[in-house]
C-alpha positions in Angstrom: 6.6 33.9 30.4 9.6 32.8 32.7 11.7 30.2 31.4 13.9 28.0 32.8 16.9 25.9 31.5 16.4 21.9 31.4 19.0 19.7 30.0 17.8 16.8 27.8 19.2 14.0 26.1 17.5 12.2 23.0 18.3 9.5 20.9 20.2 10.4 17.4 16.8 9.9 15.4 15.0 12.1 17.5 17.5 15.2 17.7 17.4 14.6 13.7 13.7 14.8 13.6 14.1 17.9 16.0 16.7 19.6 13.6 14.9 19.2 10.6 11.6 20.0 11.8 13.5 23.5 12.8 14.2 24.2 9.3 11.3 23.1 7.6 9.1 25.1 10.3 11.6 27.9 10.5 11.8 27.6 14.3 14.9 29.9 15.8 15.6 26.7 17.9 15.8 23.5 19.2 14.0 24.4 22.5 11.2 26.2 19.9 10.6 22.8 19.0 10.5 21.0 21.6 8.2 23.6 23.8 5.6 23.1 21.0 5.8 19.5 21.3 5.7 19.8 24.9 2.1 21.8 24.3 0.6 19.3 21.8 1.0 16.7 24.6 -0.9 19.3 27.2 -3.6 19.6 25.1 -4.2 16.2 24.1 -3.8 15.6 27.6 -6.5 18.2 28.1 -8.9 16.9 25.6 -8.5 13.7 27.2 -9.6 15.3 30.2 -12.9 16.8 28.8 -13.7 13.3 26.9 -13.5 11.7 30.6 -15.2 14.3 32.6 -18.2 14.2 29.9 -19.0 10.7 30.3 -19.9 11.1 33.9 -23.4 11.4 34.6 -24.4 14.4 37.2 -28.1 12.9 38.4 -28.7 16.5 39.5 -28.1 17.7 35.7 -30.5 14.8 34.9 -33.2 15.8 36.7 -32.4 19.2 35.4 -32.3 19.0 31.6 -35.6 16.3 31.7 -37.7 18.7 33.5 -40.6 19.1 30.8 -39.4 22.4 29.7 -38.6 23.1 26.2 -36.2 25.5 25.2 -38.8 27.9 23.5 -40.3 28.0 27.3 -37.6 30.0 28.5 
């Protein structure tokens, strides 16, 4: 994958949080950390997604899935 440099700034806590997460974890860097972060706010992003886009209703898949046919009919 292509990266690209970004510069951030954080405050103290958070840089400390960063830093010691990188040694606990055994990260080879700040920008390790942060990338992973980064993803875990994609995917709940993503799940979000999913949990909205299954609460609408599709009439069509209605009609669909209540047509009198069981499963061992197939």
């Amino acid at each position: 994958m292509q990266t690209e440099k970004l510069s951030i700034s954080l405050p103290a806590p958070l840089v400390q949080f960063v830093e010691e997460y990188k040694q606990a974890h055994q990260c080879k860097s700040r920008a390790v950390v942060i990338e992973e972060a980064l993803e875990l706010l994609r995917q709940r992003e993503l799940e979000q997604d999913y949990r909205e886009a299954s609460r609408e209703v599709d009439p069509a898949w209605e009609v669909a899935t209540a047509d009198g046919l069981a499963d061992e009919t197939w």
